[in-house]
C-alpha positions in Angstrom: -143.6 2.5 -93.9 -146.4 5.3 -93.2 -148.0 7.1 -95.7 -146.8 11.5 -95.2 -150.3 12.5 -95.5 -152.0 10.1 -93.2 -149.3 10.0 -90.5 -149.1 13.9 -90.3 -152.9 15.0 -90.1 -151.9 17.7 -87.5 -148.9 19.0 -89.3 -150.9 19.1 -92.5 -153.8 21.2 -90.4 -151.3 24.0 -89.7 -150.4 24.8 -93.9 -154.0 23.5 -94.7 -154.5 27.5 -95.7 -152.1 27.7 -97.9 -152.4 23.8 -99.0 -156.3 23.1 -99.4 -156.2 20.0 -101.9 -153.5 18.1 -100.1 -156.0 15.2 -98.4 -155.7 11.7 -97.2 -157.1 8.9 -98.5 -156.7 4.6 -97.6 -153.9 4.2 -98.9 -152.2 7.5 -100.7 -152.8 10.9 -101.1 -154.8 12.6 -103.8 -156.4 15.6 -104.3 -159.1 16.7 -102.7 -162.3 19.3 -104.6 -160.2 22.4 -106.3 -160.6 25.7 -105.3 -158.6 28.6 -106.1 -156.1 27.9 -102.7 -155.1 24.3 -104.0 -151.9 23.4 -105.8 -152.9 24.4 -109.3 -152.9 27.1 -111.9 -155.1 29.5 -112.8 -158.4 28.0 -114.5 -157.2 24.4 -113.3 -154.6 24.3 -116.3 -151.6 22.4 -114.9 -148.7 24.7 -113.9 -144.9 23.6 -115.1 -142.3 25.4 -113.3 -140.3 25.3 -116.7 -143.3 27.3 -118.1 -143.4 29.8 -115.7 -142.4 33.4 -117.2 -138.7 34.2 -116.1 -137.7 37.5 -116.1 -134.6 38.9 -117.4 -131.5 38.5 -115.1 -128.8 40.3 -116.8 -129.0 42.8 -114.2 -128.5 40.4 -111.8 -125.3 40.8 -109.4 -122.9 38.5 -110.7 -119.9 40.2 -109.0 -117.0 40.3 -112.0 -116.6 37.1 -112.2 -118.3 36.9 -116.0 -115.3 35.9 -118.1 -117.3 36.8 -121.8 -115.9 35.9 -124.8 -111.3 36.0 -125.4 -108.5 35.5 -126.6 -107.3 33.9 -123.5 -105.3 30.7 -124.8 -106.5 27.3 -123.6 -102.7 25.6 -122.9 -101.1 29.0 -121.6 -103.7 29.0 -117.9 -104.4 24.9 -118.6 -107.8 25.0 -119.4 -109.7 21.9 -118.8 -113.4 22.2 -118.8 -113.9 18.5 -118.6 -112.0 18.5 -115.0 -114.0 17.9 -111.6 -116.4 20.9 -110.1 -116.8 20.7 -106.1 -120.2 21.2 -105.2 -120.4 21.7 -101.6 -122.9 21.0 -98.6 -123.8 23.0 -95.3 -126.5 23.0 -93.1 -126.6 24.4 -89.7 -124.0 27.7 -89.3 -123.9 28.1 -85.9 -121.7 28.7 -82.5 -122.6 25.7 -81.3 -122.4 22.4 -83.6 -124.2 19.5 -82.7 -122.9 17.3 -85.7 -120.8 16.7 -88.8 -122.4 18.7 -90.7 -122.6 21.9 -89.2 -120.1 24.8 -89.1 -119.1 27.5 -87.0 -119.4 30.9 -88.5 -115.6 31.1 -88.4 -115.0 27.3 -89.6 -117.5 28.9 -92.5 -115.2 32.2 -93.2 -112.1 30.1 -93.2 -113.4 28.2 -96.0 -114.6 30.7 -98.0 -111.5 32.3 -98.1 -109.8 29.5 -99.1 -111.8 29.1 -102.1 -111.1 32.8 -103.1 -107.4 32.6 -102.6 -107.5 29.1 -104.4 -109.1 31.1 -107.7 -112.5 29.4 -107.0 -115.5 31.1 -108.5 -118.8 30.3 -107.2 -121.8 29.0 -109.3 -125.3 28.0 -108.6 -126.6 24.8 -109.3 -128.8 26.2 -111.7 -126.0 27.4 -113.7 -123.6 24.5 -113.0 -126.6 22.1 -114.7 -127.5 24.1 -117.2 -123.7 24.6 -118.3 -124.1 28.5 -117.7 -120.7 29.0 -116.0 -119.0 32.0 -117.3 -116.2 32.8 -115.5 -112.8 34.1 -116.1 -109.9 32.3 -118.0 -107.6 30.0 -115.1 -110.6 30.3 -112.2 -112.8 26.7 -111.5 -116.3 26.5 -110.5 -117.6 25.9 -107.2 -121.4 25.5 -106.5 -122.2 26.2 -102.7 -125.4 24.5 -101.6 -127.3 25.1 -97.9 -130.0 22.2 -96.8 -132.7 22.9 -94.5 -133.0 26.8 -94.7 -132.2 27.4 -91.1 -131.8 30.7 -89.7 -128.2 30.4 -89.4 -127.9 30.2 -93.0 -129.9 33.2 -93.9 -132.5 35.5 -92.1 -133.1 39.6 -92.8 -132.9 42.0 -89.7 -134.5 44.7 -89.0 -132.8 47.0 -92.0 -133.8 44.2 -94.2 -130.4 43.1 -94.7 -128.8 39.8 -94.1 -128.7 39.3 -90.3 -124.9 39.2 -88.6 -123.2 36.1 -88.6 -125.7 34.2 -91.0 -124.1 32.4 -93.9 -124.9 34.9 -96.8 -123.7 37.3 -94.5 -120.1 36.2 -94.4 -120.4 35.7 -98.0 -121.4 39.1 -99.1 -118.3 39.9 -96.7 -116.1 37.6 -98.3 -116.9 38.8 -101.9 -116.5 42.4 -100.8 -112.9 41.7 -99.8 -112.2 39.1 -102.8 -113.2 40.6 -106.2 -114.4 38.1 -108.5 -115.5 35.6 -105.9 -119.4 35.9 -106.8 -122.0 36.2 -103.9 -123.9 33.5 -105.3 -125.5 29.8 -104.2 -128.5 27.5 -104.1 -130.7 27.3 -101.0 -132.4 24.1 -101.2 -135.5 25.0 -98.7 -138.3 23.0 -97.0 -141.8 24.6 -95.2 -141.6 27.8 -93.9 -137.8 28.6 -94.8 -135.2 30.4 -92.5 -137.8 30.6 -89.6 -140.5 32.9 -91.8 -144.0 31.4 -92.1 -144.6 31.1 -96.5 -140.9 32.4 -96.8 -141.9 35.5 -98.9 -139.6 38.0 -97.3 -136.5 36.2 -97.3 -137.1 33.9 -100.8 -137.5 37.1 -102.5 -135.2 38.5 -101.1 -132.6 35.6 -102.0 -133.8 36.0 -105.5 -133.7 39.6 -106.2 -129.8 39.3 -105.4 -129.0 36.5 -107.6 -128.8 33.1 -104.9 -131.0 30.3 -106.3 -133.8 28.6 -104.9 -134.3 25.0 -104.7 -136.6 22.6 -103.6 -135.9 20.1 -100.5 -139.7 18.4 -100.1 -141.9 19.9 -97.7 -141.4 17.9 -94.9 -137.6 16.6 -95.3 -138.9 12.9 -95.9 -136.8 9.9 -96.4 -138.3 9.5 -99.8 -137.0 6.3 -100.3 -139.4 5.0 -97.6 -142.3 6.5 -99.6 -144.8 5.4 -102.2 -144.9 7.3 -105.6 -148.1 10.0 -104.8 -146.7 10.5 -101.5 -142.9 11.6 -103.1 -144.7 13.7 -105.7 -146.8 15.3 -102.8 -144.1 16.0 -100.7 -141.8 18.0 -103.9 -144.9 19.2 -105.4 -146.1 21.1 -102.1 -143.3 22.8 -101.5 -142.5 23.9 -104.9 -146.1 25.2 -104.8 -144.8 27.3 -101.9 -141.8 28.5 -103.6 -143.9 29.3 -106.5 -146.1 31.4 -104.3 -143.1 33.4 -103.0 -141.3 33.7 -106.2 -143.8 33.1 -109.4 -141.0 34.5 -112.2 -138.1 32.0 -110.9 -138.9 28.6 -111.9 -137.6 25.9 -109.4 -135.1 23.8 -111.6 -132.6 22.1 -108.5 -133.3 19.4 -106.0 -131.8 18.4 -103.4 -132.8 14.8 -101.6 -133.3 14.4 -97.6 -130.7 12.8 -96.5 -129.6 11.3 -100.0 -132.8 9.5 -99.8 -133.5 8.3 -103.6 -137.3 7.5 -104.4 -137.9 4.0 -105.5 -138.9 5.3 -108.7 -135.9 7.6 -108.9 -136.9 9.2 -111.9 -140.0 11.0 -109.6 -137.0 13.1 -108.4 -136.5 15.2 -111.3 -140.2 15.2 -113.0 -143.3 14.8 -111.1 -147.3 16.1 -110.6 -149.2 16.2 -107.9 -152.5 18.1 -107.7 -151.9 20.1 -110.7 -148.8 21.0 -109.7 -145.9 19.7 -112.6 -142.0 19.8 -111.3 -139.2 19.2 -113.2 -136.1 19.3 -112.1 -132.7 20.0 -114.4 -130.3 18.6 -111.4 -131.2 16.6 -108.7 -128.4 16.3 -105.6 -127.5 14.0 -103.2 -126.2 14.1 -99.9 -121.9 14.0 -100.1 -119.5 11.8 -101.7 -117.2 13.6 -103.9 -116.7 16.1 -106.6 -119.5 16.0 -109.6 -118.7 15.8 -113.5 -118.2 18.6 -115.5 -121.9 19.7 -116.8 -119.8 19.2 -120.4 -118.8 15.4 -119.2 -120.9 12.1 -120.8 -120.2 11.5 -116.8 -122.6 13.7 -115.3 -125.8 11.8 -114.2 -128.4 14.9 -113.8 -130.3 12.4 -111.6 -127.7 11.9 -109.3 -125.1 14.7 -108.8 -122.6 14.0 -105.5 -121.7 16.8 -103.0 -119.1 17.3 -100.5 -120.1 18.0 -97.0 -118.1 20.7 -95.8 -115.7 19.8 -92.6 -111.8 19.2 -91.9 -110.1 15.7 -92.3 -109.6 15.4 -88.8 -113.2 14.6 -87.9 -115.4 11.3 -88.6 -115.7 10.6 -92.0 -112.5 13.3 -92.7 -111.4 11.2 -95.7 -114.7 12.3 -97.5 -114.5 15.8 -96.1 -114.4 19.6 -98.2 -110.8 20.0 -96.8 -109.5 16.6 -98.1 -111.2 16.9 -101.7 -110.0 20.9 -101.8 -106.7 19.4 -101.1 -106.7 16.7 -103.9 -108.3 18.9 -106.6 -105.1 21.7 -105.5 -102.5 19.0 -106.1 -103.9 17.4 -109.0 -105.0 14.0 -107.2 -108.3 14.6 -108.9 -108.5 17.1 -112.5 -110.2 19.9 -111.6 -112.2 22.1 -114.2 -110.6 25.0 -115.1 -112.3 28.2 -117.5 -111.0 28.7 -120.7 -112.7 31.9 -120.3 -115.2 32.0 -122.9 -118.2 31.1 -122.2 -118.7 29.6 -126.0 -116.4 27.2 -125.8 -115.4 24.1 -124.1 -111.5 23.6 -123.8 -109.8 20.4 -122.3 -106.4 18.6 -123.1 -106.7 16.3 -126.2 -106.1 13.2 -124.9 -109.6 13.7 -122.7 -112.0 14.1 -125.7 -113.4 10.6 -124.7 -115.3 12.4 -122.3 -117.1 15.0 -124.1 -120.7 15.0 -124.1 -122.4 14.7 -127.5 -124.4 17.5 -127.0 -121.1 19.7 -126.5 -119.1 18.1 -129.3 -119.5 21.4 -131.6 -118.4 24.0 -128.8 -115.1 21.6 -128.3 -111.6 23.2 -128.3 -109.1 20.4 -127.6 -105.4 21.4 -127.6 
């Protein structure tokens, strides 16, 4: 095992303007002498990302998915808010795929549209862990998450709008044609994201229209394979980034390299390194199949699976987007379904063995 600051002297020279206090010791790193470019707040008070002031998003785009309070009854569209949520994974969107896990701009589209004709509604991770999902009465969640920020996924051209061809521009496209089907996901990003040195540009510009995002360690590190400082350097560091970019939107999702759990597993949702506190509300990992409903005693917040996105006819198929869209369709696996009221939490009676004790008092069994 090598230590991330010691083994990486030359990578760390490049950022070292915009990460002074990131230094190598025998052994681990630590911090080195503060100065007002190093991971910290303000008058060296430690900064929480949960403490961070958040502006008001209620003029955020939401598209119309917002269900709001109704009258909608819970039997009539079989409202069950304890059912399965997918929570799917891309990576590279391009022409050319070099692996499983990337997709074709077209292979992209197709699946988009199959969530919209399927009455999927999509979420952000932020709102999926924080049980914010308010969407209309019959439709289910579905949280889209992007690893790596690649420019494939996302980059701005020249009219400062999302390039051709790049992920959020297919799904602005696809929204436009399917009304309700929210432009919305998390971008779980690493050092310099989508291609732009510090990421200011394109993180704000991610932010101002209502996509989420997370953190995915600075360097993409097998975290497992790390000691304790080292794991809270390499989330810290970048959330410090992030921070820079966008210092109203605190950083409350994670996703791990490669599904790579630290030893200490708990270091991936609360951490500090260098003055700079994380905690995370959801932590992700790399595929496996559909999560808990945010209202289920099931969900581990520490752990949540995804679904890497690809058809059933390629290697690990069985595991694939296509074959759990299927089984969640045909009611293989119980798939959560709005009640429509965001105030409420309705499920069939003979599931109220899975209702989270924190939700007991919004529950609406029928």
């Amino acid at each position: 095992m090598r230590h991330i600051i010691r083994g990486d002297r030359a990578a760390l020279a490049a950022i070292a303007v915009v990460l002074a206090g990131c230094s190598a010791t025998a052994g681990s790193p630590t911090p080195a002498t503060p100065d007002d470019r190093a991971p910290k707040a303000p008058g060296n008070a430690r900064q929480d990302s949960h403490q961070n002031p958040q502006r008001d998003r209620s003029d955020r785009p939401r598209g119309d998915a917002g269900g709001g309070p109704g009258e909608s009854d819970p039997a009539a569209v079989r409202a069950n808010e304890l059912g399965a949520v997918p929570v799917l994974m891309y990576h590279q969107i391009t022409d050319e795929p070099q692996s499983i896990d990337d997709r074709t701009p077209q292979e992209f589209r197709a699946e988009l549209e199959r969530l919209a004709r399927e009455g999927y509604v999509p979420v952000t991770a932020r709102e999926f862990t924080g049980a914010d999902m308010d969407i209309p009465a019959g439709k289910h969640p579905v949280v889209l998450t992007f690893d790596d920020s690649t420019p494939g996924q996302f980059r701005l051209g020249e009219d400062g709008r999302p390039a051709p061809g790049t992920a959020v521009d297919i799904l602005l496209d696809v929204a436009g044609r399917n009304p309700g089907f929210r432009p919305v996901a998390t971008f779980f990003v690493n050092a310099d994201p989508f291609g732009e040195p510090g990421g200011r540009k394109t993180l704000k510009w991610l932010d101002d229209h209502g996509f989420e995002v997370g953190n995915h360690t600075l360097k993409h590190s097998v975290l497992e394979d790390s000691d304790d400082a080292a794991v809270q350097w390499d989330i810290a560091s970048n959330q410090w980034l992030i921070d820079k970019a966008l210092p109203d939107s605190p950083v409350v999702s994670m996703a791990l390299p490669y599904g790579s759990m630290p030893r200490d597993r708990k270091l991936a949702l609360t951490g500090e390194y260098g003055g700079v506190r994380y905690r995370h509300q959801g932590v992700y990992l790399a595929g496996g199949h559909p999560a808990s409903s945010p209202y289920s005693s099931d969900l581990d917040p520490g752990a949540i699976p995804r679904i890497r996105s690809q058809e059933t006819d390629t290697e690990e198929g069985a595991y694939s987007s296509s074959a759990w869209l299927d089984k969640l369709a045909d009611g293989t696996v119980e798939r959560y379904t709005s009640d429509g009221d965001p105030e409420t939490v309705s499920f069939p009676r003979e599931m109220a063995h899975r209702l989270a004790f924190d939700h007991q008092e919004a529950a609406r069994p029928y």
